[in-house]
MIFINU-224794 format. One record per residue (C-alpha): chain; residue in one letter; residue number from 1; x, y, z. Coordinates in Angstrom, 2 decimals. Layout:
BEGIN
NODE  unit  code  pos       c1       c2       c3
NODE     A     A  NUM        X        Y        Z
...
//
This chain:
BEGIN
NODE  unit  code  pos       c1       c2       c3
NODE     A     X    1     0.00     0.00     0.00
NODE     A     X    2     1.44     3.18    -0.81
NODE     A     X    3     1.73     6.37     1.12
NODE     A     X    4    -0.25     9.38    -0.11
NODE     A     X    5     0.38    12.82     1.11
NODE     A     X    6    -2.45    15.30     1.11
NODE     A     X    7    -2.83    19.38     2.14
NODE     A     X    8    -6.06    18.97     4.57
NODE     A     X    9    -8.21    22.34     5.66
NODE     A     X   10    -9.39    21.40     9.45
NODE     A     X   11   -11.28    24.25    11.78
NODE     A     X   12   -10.99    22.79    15.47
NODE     A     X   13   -12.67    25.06    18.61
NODE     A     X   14   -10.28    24.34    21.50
NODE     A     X   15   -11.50    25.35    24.92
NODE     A     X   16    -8.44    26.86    27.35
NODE     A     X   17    -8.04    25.64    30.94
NODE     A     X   18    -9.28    29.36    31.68
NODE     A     X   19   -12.22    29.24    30.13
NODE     A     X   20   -13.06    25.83    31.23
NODE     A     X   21   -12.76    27.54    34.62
NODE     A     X   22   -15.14    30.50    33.76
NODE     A     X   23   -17.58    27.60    32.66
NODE     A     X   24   -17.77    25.87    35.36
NODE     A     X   25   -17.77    28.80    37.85
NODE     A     X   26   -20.82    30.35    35.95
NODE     A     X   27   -22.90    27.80    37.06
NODE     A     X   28   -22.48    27.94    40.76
NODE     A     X   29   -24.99    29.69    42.64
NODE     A     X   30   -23.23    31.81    45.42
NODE     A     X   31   -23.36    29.84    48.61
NODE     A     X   32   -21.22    27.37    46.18
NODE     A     X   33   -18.91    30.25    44.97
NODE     A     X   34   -18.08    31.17    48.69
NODE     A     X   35   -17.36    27.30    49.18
NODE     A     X   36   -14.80    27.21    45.32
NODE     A     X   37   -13.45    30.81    46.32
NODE     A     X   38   -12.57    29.58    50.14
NODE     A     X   39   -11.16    26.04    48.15
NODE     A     X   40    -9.06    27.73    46.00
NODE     A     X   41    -7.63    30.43    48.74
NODE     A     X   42    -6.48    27.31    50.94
NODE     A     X   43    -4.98    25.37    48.06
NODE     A     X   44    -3.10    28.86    46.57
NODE     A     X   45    -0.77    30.90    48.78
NODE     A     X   46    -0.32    33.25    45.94
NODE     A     X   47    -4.54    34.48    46.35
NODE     A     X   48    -5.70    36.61    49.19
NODE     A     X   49    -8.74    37.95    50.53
NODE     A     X   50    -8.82    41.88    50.61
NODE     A     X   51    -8.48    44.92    48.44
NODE     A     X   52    -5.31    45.57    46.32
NODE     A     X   53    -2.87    47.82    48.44
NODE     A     X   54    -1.45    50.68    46.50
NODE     A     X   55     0.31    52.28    49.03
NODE     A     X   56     3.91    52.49    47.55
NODE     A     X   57     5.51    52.30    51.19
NODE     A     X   58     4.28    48.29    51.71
NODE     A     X   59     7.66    47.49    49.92
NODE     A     X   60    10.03    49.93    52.14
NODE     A     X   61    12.44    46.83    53.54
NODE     A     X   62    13.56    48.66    56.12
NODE     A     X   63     9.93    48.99    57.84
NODE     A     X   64     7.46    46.30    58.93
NODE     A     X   65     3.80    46.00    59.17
NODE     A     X   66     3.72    48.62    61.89
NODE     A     X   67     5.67    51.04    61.09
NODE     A     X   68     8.57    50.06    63.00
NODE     A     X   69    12.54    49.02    61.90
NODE     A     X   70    13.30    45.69    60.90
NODE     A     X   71    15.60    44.16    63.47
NODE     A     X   72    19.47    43.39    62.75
NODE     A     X   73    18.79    39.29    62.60
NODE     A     X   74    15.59    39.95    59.77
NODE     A     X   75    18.20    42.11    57.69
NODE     A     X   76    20.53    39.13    57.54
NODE     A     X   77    17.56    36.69    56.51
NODE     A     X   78    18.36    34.87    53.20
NODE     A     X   79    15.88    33.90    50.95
NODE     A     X   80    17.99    31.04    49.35
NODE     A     X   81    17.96    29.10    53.32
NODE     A     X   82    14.46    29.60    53.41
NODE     A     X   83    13.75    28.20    49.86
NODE     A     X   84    16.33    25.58    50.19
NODE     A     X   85    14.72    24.37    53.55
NODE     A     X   86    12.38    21.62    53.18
NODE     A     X   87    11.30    21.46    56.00
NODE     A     X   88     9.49    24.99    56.55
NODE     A     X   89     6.20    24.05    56.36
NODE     A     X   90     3.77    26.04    54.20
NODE     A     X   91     1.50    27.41    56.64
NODE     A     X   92    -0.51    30.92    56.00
NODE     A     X   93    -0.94    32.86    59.27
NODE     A     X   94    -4.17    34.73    58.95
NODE     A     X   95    -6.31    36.46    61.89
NODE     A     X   96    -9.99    37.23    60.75
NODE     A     X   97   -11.11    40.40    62.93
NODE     A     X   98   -14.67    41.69    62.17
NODE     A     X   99   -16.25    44.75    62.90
NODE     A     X  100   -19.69    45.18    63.92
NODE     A     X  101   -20.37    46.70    60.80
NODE     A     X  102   -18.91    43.54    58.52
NODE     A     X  103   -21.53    41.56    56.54
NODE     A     X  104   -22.67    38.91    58.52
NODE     A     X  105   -22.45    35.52    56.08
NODE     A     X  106   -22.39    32.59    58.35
NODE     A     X  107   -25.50    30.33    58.02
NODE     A     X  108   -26.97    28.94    61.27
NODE     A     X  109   -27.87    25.37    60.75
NODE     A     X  110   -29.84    23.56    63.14
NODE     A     X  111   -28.56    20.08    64.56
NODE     A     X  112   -31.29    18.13    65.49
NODE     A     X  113   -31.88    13.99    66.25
NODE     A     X  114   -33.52    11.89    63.33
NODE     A     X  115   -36.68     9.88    63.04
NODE     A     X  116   -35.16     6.75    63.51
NODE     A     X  117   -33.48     8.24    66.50
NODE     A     X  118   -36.29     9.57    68.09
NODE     A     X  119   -38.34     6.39    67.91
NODE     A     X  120   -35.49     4.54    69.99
NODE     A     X  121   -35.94     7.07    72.95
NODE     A     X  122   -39.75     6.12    73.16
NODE     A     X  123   -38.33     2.53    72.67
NODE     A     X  124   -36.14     2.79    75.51
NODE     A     X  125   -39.15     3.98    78.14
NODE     A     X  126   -40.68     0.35    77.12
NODE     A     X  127   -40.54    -2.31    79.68
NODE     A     X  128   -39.73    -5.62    77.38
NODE     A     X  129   -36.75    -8.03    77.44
NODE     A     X  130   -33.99    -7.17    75.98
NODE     A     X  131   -34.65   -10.28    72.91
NODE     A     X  132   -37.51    -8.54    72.40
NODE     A     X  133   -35.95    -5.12    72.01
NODE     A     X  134   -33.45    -6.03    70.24
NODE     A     X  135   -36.40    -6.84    67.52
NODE     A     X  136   -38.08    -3.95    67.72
NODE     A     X  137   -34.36    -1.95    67.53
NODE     A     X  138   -34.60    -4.08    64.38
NODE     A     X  139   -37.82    -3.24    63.09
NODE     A     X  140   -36.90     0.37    63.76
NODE     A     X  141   -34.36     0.25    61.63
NODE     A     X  142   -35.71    -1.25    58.92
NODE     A     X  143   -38.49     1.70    58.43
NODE     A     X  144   -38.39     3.88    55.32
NODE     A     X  145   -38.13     8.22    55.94
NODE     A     X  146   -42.34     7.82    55.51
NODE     A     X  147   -42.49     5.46    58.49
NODE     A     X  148   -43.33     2.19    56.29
NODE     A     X  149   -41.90    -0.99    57.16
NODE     A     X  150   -41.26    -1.52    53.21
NODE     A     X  151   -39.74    -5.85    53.93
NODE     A     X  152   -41.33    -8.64    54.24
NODE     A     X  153   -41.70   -10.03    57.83
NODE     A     X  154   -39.56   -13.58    56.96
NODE     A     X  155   -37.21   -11.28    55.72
NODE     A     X  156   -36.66    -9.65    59.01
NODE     A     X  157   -36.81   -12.87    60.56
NODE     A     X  158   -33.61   -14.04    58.14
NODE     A     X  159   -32.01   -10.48    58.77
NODE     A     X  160   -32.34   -10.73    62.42
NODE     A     X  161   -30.88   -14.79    62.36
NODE     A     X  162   -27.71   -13.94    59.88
NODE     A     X  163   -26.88   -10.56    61.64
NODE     A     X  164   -27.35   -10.69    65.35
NODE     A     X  165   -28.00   -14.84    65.76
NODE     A     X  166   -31.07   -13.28    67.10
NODE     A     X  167   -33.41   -16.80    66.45
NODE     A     X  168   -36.93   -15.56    66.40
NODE     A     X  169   -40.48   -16.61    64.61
NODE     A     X  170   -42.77   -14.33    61.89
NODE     A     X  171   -45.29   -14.89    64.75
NODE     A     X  172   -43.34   -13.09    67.19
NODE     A     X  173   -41.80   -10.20    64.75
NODE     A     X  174   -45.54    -9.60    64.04
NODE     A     X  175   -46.91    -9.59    67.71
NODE     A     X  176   -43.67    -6.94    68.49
NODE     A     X  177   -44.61    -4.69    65.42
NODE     A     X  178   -48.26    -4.37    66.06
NODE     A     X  179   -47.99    -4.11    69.79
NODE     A     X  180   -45.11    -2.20    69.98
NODE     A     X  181   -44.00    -0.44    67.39
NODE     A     X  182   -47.46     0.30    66.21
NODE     A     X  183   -48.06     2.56    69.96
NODE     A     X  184   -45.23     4.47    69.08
NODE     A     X  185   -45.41     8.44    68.41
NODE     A     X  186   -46.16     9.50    65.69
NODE     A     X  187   -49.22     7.35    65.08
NODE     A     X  188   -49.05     5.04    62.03
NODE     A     X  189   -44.77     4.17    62.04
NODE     A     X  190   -44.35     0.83    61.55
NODE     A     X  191   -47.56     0.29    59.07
NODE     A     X  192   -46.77    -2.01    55.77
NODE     A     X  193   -49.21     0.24    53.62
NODE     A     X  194   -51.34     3.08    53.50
NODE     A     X  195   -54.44     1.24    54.62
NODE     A     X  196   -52.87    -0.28    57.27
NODE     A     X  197   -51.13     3.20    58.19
NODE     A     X  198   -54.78     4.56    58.34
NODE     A     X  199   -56.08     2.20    60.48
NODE     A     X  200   -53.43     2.28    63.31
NODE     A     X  201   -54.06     6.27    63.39
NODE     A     X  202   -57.71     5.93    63.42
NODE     A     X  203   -58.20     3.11    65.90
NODE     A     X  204   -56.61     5.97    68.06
NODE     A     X  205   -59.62     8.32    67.86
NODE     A     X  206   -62.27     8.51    70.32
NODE     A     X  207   -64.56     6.08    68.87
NODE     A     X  208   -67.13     8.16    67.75
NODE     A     X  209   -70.03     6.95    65.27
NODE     A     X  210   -68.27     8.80    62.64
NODE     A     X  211   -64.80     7.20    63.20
NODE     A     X  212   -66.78     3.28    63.45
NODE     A     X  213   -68.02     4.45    60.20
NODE     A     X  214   -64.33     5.76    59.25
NODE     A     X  215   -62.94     2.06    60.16
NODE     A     X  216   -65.75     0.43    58.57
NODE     A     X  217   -64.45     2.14    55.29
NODE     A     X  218   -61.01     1.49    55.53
NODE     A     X  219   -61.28    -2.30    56.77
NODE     A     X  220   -64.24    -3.14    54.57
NODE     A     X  221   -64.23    -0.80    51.87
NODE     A     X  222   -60.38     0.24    51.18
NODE     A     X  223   -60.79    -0.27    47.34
NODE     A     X  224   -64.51     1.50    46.85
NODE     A     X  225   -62.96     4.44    48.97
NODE     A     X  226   -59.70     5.23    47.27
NODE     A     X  227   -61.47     4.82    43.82
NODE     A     X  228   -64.42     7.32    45.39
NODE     A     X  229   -66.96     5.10    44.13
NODE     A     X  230   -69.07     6.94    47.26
NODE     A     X  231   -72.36     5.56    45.82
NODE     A     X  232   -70.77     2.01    46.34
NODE     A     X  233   -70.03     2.64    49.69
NODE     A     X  234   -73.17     4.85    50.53
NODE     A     X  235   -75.19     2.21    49.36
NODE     A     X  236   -73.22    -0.63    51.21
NODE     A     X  237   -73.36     1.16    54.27
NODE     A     X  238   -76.81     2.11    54.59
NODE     A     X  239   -75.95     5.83    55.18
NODE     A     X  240   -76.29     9.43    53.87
NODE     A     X  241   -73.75    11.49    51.93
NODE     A     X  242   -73.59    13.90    55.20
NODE     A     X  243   -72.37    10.95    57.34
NODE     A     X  244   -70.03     9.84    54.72
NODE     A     X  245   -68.79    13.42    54.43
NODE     A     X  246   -68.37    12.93    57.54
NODE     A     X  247   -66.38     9.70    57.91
NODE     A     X  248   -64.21    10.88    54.50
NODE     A     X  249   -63.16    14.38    56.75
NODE     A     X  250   -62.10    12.19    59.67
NODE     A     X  251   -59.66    10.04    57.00
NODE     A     X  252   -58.44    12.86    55.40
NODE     A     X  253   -57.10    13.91    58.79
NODE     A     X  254   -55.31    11.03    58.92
NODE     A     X  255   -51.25    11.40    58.34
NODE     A     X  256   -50.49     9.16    55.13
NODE     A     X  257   -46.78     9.74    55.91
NODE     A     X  258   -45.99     9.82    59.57
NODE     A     X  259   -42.45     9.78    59.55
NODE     A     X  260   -42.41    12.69    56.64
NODE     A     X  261   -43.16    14.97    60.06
NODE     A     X  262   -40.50    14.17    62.13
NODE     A     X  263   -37.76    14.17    58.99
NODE     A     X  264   -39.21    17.62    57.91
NODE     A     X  265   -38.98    18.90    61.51
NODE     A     X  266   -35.28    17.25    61.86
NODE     A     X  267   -33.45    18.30    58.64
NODE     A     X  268   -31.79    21.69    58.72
NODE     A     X  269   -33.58    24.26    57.35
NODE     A     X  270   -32.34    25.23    53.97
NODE     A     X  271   -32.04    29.38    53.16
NODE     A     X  272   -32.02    30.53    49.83
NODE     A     X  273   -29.62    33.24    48.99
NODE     A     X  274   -30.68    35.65    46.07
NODE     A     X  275   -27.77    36.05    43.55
NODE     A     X  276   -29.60    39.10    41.92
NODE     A     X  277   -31.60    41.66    43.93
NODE     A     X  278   -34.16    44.14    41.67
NODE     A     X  279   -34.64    47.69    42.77
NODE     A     X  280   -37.54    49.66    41.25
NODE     A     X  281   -35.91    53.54    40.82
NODE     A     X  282   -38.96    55.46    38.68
NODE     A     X  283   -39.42    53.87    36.01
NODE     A     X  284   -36.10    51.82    35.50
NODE     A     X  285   -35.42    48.58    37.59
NODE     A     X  286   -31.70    48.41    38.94
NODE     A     X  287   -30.48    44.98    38.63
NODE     A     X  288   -27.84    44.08    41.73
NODE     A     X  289   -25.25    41.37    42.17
NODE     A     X  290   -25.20    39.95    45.40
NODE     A     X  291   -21.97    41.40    47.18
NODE     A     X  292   -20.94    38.06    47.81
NODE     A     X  293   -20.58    37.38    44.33
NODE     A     X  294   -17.88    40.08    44.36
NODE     A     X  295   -15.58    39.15    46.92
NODE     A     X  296   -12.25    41.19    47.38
NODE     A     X  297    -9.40    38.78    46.08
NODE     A     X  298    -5.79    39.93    45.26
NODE     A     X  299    -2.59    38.52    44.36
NODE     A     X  300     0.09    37.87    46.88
NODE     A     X  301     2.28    40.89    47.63
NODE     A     X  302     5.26    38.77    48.79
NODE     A     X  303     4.69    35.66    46.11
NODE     A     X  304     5.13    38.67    43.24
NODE     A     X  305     8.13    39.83    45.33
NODE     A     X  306     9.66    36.92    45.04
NODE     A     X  307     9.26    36.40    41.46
NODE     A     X  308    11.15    39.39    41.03
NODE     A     X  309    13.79    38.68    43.54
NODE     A     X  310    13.85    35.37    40.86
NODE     A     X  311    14.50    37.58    38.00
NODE     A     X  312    17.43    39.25    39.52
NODE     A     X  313    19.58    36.56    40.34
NODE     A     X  314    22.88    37.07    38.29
NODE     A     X  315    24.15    33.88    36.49
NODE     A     X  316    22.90    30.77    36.13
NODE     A     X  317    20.04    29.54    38.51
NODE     A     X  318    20.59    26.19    40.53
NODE     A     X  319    18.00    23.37    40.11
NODE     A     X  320    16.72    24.54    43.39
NODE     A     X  321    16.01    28.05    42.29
NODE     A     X  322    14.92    27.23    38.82
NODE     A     X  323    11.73    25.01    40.85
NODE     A     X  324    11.17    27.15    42.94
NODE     A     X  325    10.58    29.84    40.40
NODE     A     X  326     8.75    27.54    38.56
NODE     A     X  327     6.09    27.40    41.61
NODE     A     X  328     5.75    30.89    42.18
NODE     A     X  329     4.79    32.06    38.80
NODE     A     X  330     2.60    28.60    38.62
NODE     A     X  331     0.17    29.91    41.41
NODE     A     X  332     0.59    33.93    40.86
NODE     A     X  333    -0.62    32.44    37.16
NODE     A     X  334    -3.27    30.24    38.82
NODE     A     X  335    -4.24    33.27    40.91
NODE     A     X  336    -4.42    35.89    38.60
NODE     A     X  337    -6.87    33.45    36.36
NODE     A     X  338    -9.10    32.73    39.11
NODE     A     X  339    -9.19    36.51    39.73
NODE     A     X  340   -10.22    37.93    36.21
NODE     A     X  341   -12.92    34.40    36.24
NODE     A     X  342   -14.24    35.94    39.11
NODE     A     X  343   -14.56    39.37    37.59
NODE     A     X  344   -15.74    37.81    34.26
NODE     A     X  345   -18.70    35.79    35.95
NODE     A     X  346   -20.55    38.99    37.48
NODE     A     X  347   -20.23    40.70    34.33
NODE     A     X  348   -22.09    37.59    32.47
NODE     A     X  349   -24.60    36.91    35.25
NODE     A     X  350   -25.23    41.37    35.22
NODE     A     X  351   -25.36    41.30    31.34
NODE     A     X  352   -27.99    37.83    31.58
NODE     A     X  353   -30.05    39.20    34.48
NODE     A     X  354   -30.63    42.99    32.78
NODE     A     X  355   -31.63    41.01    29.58
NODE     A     X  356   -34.05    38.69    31.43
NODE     A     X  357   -35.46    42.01    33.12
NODE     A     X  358   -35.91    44.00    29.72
NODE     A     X  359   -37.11    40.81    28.20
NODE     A     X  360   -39.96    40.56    30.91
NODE     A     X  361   -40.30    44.32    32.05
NODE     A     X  362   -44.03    43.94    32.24
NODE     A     X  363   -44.09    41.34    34.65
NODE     A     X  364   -41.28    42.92    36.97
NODE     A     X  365   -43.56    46.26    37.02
NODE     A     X  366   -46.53    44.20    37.85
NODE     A     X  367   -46.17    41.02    39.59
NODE     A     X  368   -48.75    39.56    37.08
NODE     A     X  369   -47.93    36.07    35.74
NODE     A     X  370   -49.76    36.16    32.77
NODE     A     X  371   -48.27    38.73    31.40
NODE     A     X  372   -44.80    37.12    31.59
NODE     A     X  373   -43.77    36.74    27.50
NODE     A     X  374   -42.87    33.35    26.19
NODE     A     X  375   -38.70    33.55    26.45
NODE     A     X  376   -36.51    30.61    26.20
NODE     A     X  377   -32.31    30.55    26.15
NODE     A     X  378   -32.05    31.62    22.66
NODE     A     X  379   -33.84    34.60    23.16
NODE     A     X  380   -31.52    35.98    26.21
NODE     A     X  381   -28.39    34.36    24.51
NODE     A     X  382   -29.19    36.26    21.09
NODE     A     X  383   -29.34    39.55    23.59
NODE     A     X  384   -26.37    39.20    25.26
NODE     A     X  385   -24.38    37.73    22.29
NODE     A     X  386   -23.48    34.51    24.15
NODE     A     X  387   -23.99    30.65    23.80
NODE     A     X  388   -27.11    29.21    24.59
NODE     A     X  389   -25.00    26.86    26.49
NODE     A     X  390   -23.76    30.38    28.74
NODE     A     X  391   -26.99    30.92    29.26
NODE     A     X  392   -27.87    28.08    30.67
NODE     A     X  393   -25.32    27.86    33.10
NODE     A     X  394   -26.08    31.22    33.94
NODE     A     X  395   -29.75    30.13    35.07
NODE     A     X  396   -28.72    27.19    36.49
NODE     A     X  397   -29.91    27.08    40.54
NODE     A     X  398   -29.66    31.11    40.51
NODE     A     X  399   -32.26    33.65    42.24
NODE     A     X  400   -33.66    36.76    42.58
NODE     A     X  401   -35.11    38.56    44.61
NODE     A     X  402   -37.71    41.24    43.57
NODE     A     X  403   -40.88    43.23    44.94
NODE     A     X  404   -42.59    39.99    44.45
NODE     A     X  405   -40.62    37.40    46.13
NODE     A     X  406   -37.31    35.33    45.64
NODE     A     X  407   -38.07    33.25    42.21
NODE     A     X  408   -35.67    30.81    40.66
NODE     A     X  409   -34.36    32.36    37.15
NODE     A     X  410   -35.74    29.30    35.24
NODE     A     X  411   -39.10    30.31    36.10
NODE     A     X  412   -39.11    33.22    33.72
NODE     A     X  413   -37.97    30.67    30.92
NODE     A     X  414   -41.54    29.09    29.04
NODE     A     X  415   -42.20    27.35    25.77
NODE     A     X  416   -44.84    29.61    23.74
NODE     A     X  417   -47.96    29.03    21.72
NODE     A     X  418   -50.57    30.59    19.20
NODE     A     X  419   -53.64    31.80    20.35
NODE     A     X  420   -56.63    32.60    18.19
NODE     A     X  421   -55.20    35.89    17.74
NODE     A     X  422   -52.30    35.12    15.99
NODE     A     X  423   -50.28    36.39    19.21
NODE     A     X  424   -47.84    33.89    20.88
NODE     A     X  425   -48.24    33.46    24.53
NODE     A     X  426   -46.25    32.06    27.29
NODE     A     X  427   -47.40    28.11    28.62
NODE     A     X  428   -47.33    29.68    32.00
NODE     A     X  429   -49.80    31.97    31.00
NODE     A     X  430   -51.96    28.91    30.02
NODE     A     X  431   -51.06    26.67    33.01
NODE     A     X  432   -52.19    29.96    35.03
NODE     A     X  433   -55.77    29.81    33.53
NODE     A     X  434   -55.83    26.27    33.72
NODE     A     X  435   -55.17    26.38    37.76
NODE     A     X  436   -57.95    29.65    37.81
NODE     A     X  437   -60.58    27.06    35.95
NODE     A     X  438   -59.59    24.10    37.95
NODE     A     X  439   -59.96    26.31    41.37
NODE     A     X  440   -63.85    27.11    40.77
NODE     A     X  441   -64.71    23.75    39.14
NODE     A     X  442   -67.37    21.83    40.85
NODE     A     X  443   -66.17    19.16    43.13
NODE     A     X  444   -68.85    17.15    42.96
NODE     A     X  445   -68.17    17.29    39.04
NODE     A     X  446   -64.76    17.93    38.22
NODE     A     X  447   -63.93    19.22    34.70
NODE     A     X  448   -61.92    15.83    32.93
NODE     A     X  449   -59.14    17.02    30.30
NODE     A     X  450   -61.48    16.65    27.30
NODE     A     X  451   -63.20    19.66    29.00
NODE     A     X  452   -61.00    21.60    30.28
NODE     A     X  453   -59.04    21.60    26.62
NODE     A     X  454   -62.70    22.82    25.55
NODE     A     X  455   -63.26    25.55    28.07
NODE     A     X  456   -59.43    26.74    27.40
NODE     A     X  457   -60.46    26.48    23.00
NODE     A     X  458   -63.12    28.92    23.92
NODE     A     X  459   -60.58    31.38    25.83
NODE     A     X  460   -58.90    31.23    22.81
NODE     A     X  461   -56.33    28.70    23.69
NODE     A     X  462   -56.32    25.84    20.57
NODE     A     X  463   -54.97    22.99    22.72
NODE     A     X  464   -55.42    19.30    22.85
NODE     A     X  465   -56.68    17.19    25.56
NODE     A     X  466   -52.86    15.76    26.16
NODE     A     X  467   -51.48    18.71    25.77
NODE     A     X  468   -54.12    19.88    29.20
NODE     A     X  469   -53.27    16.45    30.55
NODE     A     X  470   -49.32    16.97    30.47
NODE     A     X  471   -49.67    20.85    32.24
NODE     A     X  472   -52.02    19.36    34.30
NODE     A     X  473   -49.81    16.99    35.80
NODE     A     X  474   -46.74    19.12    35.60
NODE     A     X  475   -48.61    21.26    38.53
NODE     A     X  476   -49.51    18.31    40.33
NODE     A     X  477   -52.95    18.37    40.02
NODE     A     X  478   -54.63    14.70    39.81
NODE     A     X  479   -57.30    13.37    37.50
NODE     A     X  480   -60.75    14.73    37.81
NODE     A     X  481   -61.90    10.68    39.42
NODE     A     X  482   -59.74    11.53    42.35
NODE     A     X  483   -60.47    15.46    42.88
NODE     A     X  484   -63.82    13.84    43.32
NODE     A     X  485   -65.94    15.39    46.30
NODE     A     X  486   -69.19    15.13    48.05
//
């Protein structure tokens, strides 16, 4: 086979470690950016926190940090000993002094126990032997974050066998979990399903006529009731749609997830921090970074010092000196990168967050969702002059905070569609109709999708049934069978 040679045209797009680094910083909202700026302080002695000193009398050698002479043994320091010294370690010395008047950006997070946890402190107060606890500690254990015990009970009995040599019967593991675990706080842990979950909560309740009937339906009638056939059951029963209403409000009472609570109430509350904050001025709307977006970073007077001391050695460096050099300019390098990403990330997320504003001025003015315009990543990134791809990372987790609460930028983004009219509107302008018809529907007769898409046709909205279906369900909504009431 012979060789050919051939004069080939090739255009290649070949991203820099830089911008790689701008990338990947855009998309970090700014409790993350405190975290990668703190990260990348630690790991580079070169980067400080602080405004860039100017005063021409920081280098003066023959004065310190206070003013006062440098002593005879500091004149006679070396820099060669210290940078031939292995064994200096590379510690930073930093004190961080605040004023009463600094910007306050800790977090408080609150520590609290867990479900599980919890449910072995009521466990404890139980008098039982300790084979027995030691199954319930199991069965404990073995419950979901809801408060379901999701396993089979012969696989408990195996666990318990293999694990602890704990030798035990399904008979037993059953009597312990209904007598037991079943009276523990909150009412319903332990349960296999929802009916069951039900039942322990309601078997709780002052046995009224209305919760008999209430147990009646959920031992008897389980299927019938989830299904709201309520003629099935009225009929059944013997008794009228008031005392069914009534038995229905005591079940809907009922917790369907009892260890949801005590999760909820045990995981640390999570804050949202605004990365943009609008500021109505007249008639113009102020867009403004959060200032912890724009911390105060600066290269390292002494590392830059040092690179100049570097370029004044006369002769030939030594190995020593030529590595040494080689790691100071490496992180002043590193440090001055990290610097202009930092300064190039609030002018994209500015320049994206004034274009989202003048893209949807008249909902900023007004607070009114439907009149938020149809806008998706191509119209901001055509704006701004930017990849699509930019944009996105620019939206990604970020928030702002305006006159009409703290809103997650990828709420303003919407598919659009065409109206009657001719005029393209925003699908959150349609879901927002769609939630207005849904909330003065008649219960006893809820609107199915085939009607709804009619009732929105004769707003003026040309949509199909699935179409209705798929917004319905994207706002959680359930089928008209199940929103269902007497």
């Amino acid at each position: 086979m012979a060789l050919k040679q051939s004069l080939q045209q090739k255009l290649l797009q070949k991203l820099s470690p830089q911008q790689i680094q701008l990338m990947k910083m855009l998309q970090l909202p700014t409790i993350a950016l405190e975290a990668r700026i703190k990260e990348e302080i630690e790991s580079n002695p070169a980067l400080e926190e602080g405004k860039e000193d100017k005063d021409e009398d920081y280098d003066d050698p023959q004065e310190d940090d206070y003013g006062d002479e440098i002593s005879d043994a500091e004149k006679e320091f070396d820099f060669s000993d210290y940078m031939d010294d292995d064994a200096t370690p590379e510690y930073r010395y930093q004190a961080n002094n605040y004023s009463s008047d600094d910007e306050e950006r800790t977090i408080p997070i609150g520590i609290t126990t867990t479900f599980h946890e919890r449910l072995l402190d009521q466990l404890h107060l139980r008098s039982m032997s300790e084979h027995e606890y030691l199954i319930c500690e199991h069965l404990i254990g073995s419950l979901d974050d809801s408060g379901y015990l999701r396993r089979e009970l012969i696989a408990v009995v195996d666990d318990l066998a293999f694990s602890q040599g704990i030798m035990t019967s399904e008979e037993e593991v059953e009597r312990l979990l209904t007598t037991c675990v079943h009276d523990l706080e909150p009412a319903g842990v332990g349960a296999r399903d929802l009916q069951e979950c039900l039942l322990v909560q309601m078997r709780r309740q002052e046995p009224t006529v209305t919760v008999k009937t209430a147990l009646v339906i959920l031992e008897h009638n389980y299927t019938a009731f989830v299904k709201k056939h309520y003629d099935k059951i009225t009929h059944k029963l013997e008794i009228s749609d008031d005392d069914l209403r009534e038995a229905i409000d005591e079940i809907t009472h009922l917790n369907p997830k009892p260890g949801g609570s005590l999760n909820e109430s045990s995981r640390p509350v999570e804050q949202v921090i605004p990365d943009f904050t609008l500021v109505h001025e007249g008639d113009k709307i102020q867009v403004l970074l959060n200032g912890r977006n724009a911390p105060e970073l600066r290269l390292s007077r002494k590392y830059s010092d040092m690179l100049e001391e570097f370029s004044q050695i006369k002769g030939q460096p030594n190995k020593a000196q030529k590595e040494a050099m080689m790691f100071v300019k490496q992180k002043l390098d590193s440090a001055k990168w990290f610097v202009d990403a930092i300064k190039q990330r609030q002018n994209t997320l500015i320049r994206t967050m004034e274009a989202i504003v003048m893209y949807q001025k008249a909902y900023f003015e007004t607070g009114d969702e439907t009149k938020l315009k149809p806008m998706i990543l191509k119209d901001i990134a055509e704006i701004v002059r930017m990849d699509i791809s930019t944009i996105s990372r620019v939206s990604n987790s970020k928030y702002v905070q305006s006159s009409y609460g703290t809103q997650a930028l990828k709420y303003f983004f919407s598919e659009s569609l065409t109206n009657d009219e001719g005029e393209e509107v925003s699908t959150r302008e349609v879901k927002k109709i769609l939630e207005e018809l849904l909330g003065v529907e008649d219960k006893r007769k809820p609107l199915t999708d085939e009607r709804l898409a009619k009732e929105l046709k004769a707003k003026g909205y040309n949509i199909a049934r699935r179409t209705v279906a798929k917004y319905r369900e994207q706002l959680d909504i359930p089928v008209a069978r199940l929103r269902k009431e007497l």
